[in-house]
C-alpha positions in Angstrom: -130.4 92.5 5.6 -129.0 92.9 2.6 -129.8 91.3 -1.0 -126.4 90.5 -3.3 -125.9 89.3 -6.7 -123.0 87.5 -7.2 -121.7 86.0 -10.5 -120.7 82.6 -10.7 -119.2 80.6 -13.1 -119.2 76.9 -13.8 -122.5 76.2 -12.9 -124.4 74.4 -15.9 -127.6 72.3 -14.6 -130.3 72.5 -12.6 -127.9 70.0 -10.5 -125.6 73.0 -10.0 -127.6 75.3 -8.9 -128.7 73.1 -6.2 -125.0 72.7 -5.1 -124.3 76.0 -4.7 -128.2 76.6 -3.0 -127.0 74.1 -0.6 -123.5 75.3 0.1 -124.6 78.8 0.6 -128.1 77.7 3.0 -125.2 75.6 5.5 -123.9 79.7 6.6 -125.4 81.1 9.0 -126.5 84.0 8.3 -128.0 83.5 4.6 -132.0 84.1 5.0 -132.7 83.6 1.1 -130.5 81.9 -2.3 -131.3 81.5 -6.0 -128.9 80.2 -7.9 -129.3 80.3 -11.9 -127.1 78.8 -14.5 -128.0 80.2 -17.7 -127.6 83.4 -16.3 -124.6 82.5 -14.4 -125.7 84.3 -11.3 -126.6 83.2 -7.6 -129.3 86.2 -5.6 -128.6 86.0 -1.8 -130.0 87.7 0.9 -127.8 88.0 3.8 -128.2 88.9 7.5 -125.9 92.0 8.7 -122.1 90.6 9.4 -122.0 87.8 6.8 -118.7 88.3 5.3 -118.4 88.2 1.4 -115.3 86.1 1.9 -117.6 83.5 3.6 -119.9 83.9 0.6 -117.3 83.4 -1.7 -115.4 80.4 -0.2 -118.7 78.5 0.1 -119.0 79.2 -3.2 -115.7 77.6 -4.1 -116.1 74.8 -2.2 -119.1 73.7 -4.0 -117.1 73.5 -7.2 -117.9 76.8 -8.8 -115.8 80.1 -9.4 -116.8 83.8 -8.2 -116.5 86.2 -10.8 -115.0 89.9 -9.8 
């Protein structure tokens, strides 16, 4: 397992923290998310072999933008 923070930017509600929540719980592989927008930061716990691109693209996907 292993337990990521990953900075995220866009998210502004309690609405888009759910969206990102959601897109990241639909991987396999993702045990545990918090998402929080006035910090601009989503906590993950992954299962060994999740890919950070995976992570990342779901991410996207929702809406939102991964900071480097």
């Amino acid at each position: 397992m292993e337990r990521k923070t990953i900075s995220v930017t866009g998210m502004s509600c309690n609405g888009c923290e759910q969206n990102v929540e959601t897109a990241l719980r639909n991987l396999d592989g993702v045990s545990r998310v918090e998402a929080n927008h006035d910090a601009d930061t989503v906590d993950v716990v992954l299962e060994d072999g999740v890919a950070d691109d995976d992570v990342n693209a779901a991410i996207e996907q929702a809406g939102y933008d991964v900071k480097a």
